[in-house]
C-alpha positions in Angstrom: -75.2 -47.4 -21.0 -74.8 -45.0 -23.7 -71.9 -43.4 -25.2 -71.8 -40.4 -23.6 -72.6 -41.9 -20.2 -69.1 -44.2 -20.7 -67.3 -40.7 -21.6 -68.8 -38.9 -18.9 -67.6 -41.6 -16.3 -63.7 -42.1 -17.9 -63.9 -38.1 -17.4 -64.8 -38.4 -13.8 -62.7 -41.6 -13.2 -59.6 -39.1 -14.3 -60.6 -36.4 -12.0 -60.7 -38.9 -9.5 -57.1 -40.0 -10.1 -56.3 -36.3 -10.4 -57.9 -35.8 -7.1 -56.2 -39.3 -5.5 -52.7 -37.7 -6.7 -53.4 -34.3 -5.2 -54.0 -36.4 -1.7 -51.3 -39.3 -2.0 -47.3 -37.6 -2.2 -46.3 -41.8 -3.4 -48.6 -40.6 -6.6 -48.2 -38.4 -9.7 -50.0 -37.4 -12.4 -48.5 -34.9 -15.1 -51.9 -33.2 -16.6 -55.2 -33.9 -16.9 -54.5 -35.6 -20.6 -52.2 -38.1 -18.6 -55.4 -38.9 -16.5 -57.4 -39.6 -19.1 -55.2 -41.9 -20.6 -54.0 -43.9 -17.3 -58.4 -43.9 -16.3 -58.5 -45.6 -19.7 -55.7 -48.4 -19.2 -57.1 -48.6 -15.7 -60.3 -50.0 -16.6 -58.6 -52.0 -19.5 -56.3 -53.6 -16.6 -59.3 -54.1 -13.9 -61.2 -55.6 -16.6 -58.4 -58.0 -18.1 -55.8 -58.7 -15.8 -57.5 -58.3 -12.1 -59.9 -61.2 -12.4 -57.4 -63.5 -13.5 -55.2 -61.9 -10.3 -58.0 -62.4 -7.8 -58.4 -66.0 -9.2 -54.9 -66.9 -8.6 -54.4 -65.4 -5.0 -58.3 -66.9 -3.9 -56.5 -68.7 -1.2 -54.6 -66.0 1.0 -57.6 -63.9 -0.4 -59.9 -66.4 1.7 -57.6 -66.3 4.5 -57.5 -62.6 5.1 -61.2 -62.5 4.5 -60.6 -60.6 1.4 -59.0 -57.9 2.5 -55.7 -58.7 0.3 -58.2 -57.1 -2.2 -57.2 -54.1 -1.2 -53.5 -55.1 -2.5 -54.8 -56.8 -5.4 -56.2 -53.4 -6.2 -53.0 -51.1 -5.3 -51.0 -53.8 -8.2 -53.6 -52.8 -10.8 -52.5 -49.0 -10.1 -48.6 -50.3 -9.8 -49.6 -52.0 -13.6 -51.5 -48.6 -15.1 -48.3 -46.5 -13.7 -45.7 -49.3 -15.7 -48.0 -48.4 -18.6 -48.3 -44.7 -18.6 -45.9 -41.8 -19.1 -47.3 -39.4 -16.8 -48.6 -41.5 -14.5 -46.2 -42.4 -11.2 -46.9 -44.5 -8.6 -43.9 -45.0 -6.1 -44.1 -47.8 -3.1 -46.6 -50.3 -2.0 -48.1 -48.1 0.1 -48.8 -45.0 -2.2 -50.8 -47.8 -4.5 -52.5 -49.7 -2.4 -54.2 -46.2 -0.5 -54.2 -44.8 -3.5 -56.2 -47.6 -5.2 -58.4 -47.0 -1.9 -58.8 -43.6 -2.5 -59.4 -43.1 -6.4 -62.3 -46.1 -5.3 -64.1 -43.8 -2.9 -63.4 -40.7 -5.4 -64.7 -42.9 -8.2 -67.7 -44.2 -6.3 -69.0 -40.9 -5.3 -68.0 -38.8 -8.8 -70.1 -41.7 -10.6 -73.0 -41.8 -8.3 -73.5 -38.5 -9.6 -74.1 -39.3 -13.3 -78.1 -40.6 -13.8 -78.3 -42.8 -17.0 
């Protein structure tokens, strides 16, 4: 993938939290810039620190047939909202539909970009 492909997709990935905000009241975003920058530590944290997470909760992963995935994924929004001024996320609940959300908003925004 090119350059301009990789800035094309943070772009969208920040509309999609911008749009995930709009939708969840548990999340806040204060300006598109804010996006940008919390789209970016996203993808640094789901790169870095989620694999080593789904590695050490395998087990009650397995159990719930991977569905504590889906709070695996909610934590790596808690993490990016620690990270970022201007980025909120308040409760369990707000990150883990959130995280549900921005992945359905992401999916389809970056189905939309041909390489």
């Amino acid at each position: 993938m090119e350059i301009k492909g990789w800035v094309v997709r943070w772009v969208l990935n920040g509309v999609a939290l911008l749009l995930t905000a709009g939708i969840i009241g548990g999340i806040e975003v204060h300006g598109f810039l804010a996006a940008l920058f919390a789209a970016l530590v996203l993808g640094i944290v789901n790169a870095i620190v989620r694999p080593i997470i789904i590695l050490l909760t395998l087990p009650i992963n397995l159990i719930t047939l991977g569905l504590f995935t889906l709070v695996v994924n909610g934590f790596m929004l808690k993490i990016t909202s620690i990270v970022v001024n201007g980025f909120d996320v308040h409760g369990f609940w707000a990150a883990t539909i959130g995280a549900i959300l921005l992945s359905i908003f992401s999916s389809i925004l970056n189905a939309l970009v041909i390489d």
